[in-house]
C-alpha positions in Angstrom: 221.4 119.0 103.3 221.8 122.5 104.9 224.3 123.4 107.2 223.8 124.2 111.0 223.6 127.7 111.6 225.6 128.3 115.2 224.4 131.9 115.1 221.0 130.6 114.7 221.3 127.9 117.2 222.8 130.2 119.8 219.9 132.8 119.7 217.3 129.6 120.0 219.1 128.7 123.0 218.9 132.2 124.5 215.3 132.4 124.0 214.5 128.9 125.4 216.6 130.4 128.5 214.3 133.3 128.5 211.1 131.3 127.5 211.7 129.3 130.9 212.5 132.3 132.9 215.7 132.6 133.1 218.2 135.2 133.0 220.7 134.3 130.1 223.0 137.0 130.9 224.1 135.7 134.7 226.7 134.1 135.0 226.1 130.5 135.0 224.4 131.0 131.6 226.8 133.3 130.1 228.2 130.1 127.7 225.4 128.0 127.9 224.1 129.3 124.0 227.3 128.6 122.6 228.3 125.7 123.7 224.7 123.9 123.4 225.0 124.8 119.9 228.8 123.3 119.3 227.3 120.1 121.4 224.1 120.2 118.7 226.7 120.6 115.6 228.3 117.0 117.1 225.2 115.5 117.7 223.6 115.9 114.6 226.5 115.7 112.5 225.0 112.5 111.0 222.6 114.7 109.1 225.1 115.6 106.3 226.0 112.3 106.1 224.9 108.8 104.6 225.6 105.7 106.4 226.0 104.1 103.3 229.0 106.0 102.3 230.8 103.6 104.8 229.9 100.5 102.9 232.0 102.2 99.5 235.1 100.5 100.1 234.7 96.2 100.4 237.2 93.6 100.7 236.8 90.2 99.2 237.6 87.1 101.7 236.7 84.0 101.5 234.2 84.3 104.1 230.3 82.9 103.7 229.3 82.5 107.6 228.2 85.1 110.1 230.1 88.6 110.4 228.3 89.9 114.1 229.5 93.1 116.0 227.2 93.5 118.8 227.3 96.2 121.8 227.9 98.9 119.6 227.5 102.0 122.0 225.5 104.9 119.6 223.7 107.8 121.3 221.0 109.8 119.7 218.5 112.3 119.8 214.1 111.7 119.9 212.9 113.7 117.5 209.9 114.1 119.1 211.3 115.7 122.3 214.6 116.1 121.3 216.5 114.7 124.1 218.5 111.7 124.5 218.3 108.1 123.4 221.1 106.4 124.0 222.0 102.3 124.4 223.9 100.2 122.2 223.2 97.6 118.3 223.8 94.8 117.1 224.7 94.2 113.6 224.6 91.3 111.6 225.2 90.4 108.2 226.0 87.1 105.7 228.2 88.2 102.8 227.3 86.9 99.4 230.4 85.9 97.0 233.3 87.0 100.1 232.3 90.6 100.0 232.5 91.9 103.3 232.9 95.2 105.0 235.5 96.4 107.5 234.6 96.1 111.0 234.6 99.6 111.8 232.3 100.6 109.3 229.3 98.6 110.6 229.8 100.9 114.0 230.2 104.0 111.9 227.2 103.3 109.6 225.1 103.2 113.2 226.6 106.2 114.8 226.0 108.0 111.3 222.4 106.9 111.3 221.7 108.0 115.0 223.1 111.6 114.5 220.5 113.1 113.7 217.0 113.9 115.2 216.0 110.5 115.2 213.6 107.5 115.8 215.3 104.3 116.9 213.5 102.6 114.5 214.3 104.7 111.5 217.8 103.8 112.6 218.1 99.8 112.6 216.3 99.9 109.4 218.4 102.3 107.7 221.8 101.0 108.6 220.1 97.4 107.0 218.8 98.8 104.2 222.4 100.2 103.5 224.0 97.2 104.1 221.6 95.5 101.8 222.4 97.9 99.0 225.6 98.3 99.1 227.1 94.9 100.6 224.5 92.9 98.7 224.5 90.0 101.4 222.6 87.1 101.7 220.9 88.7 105.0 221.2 91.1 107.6 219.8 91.1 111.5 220.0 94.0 113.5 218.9 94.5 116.9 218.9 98.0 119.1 218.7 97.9 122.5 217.9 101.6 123.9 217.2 103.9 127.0 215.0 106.9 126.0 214.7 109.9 128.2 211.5 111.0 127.1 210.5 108.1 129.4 212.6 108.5 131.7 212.6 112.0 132.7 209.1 113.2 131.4 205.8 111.7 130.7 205.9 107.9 132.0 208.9 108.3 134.4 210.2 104.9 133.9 214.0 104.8 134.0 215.5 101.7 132.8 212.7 100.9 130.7 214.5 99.6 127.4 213.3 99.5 123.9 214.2 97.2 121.5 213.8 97.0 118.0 215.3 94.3 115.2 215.1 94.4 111.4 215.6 91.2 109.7 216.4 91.3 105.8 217.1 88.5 103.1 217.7 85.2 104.6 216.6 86.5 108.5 213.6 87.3 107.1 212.3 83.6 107.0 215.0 81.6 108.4 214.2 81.4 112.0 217.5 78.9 112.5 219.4 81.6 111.6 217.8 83.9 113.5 218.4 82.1 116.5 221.7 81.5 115.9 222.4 85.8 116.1 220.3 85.5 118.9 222.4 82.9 121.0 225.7 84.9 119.7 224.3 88.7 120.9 223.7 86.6 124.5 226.8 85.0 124.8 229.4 87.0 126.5 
């Protein structure tokens, strides 16, 4: 992938400044180009990355039941307007044969999948195709639960207005029991 260009970025910002009529040279605005390109470095960092670089490194347990981490807080950016989504997943998985992955790396695989102009759809079922590829479990379940600001600062002006989205592979696919049974874990508290 190519590299962000913060010379680039900075002149964009300057001329979005000007395109709006503003004055990018008073005061207030002095900085604003360069640090609205280091913020856009950080928040699309994800795309140099793959999430499922974070599912290299496995253990082996003896562990066949239900690995959940829900309320996994992951911020990203529409890429049809480019301003925030932001809210938090779930992820679910079943190992196969006691191969499971570190705890840390189901979060990272989501925050690496929502850095990057993104749809929150494209996210939940990228981090489970990963998972699927790379963890070959018997199933994965995630669900994202998300705020978008296109709707709530432009267009339908509904803040609080939440948009969810699951992705069921493997065994979630036609096993509604164990469906339900994420289900009833993501509620409880």
């Amino acid at each position: 992938m190519k590299e962000q260009d913060i010379n680039k970025l900075e002149q964009a910002v300057t001329m979005i400044l000007e395109a709006i009529g503003e004055d990018p040279t008073r005061e207030g605005l002095l900085e604003t180009p360069k640090r609205v390109a280091k913020m856009y470095q950080e928040v699309f960092e994800g795309l140099n990355k793959d999430p499922r670089e974070y599912f290299d490194t496995v253990f082996h347990e003896n562990h066949d039941e239900v690995v959940l981490v829900k309320d996994i807080p992951f911020y990203s950016m529409c890429e049809h307007h480019l301003v925030p989504f932001f809210g938090v997943a779930h992820v679910a998985y079943i190992p196969r044969n006691g191969v499971v992955a570190g705890l840390s790396k189901l979060a990272r695989a989501v925050e690496t999948a929502a850095r990057r102009p993104q749809l929150q759809e494209r996210i939940t079922s990228s981090v489970a195709d990963a998972m699927m590829e790379k963890l070959n479990p018997h199933g994965v379940y995630i669900i994202i639960e998300a705020e978008h600001m296109c709707m709530t600062m432009r267009g339908i002006k509904k803040p609080g207005a939440k948009t969810i989205t699951t992705v069921a592979r493997g065994i979630y696919e036609h096993d509604d029991v164990k469906r339900a049974e994420i289900l009833s874990l993501i509620r409880t508290n």
